[in-house]
N, C-alpha and C positions, 0 to 999 in steps of 0.2 A: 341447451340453455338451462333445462332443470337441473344438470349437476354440478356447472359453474354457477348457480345461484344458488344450490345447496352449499358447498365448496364456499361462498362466500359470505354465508350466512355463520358456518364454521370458522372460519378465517376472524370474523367484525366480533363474534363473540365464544370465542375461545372459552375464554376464563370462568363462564356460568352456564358452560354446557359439560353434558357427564361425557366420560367414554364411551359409551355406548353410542349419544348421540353422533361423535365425532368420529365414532365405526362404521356406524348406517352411514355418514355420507361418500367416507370414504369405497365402503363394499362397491355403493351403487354405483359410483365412479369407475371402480376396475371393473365392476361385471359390465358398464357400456365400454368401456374400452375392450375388453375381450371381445364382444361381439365385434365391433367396428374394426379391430384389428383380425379376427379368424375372417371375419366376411371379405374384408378387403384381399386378403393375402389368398387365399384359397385359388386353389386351379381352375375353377369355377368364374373366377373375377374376371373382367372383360378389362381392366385397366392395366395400365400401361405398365409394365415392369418398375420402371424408375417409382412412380406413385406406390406400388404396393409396397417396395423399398424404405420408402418413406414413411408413409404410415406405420411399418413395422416398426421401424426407426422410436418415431412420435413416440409409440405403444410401449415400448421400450422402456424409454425418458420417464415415460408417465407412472409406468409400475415403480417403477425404480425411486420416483421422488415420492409414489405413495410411499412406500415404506421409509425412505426418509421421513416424512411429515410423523410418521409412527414413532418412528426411534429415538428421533430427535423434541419430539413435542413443540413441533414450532409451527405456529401458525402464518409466518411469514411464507414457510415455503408451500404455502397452499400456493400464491401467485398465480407460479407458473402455470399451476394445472388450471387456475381459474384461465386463467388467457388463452392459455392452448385450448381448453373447452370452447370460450368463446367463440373465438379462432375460425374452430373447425364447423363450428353451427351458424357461423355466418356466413361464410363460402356454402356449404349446403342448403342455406335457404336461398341465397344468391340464383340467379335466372340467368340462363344462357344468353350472350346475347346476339 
């Protein structure tokens, strides 16, 4: 949830933040994705093939529009990643039932 609310704090004020600041949230974005993606996927993981799949999949998507949001300078395309963040930190806070 901290980096879909950084992400969308990025997003709401684009235009009176510096590079820098739209780096930092971007970095911390990909270095939680690299973790959640090596952890997930690793032979180590207990989850199901298709899931690990998936998440690579996700991790993929995510790098991919980060550097889009870079190249393109568009705050729009934060979106997806804000929602995907969401997304996945709400299924992870979520209780078996």
């Amino acid at each position: 949830m901290k980096a879909a609310a950084r992400l969308q704090l990025i997003k709401d004020e684009w235009d009176d933040l510096s590079l820098a600041e739209v780096d930092d949230a971007l970095i911390y974005n990909r270095k939680l994705w690299t973790v959640l993606v090596t952890s997930a996927t690793s032979e180590e993981s207990s989850l199901p093939l298709e899931i690990k799949n998936n998440i690579g999949s996700l991790g993929v998507f995510v790098f991919k529009q980060t550097m889009t949001v870079i190249t393109t300078q568009d705050p729009e395309k934060l979106g997806a990643l804000i929602s995907i963040n969401r997304t996945i930190a709400e299924g992870l806070r979520a209780k078996p039932e």
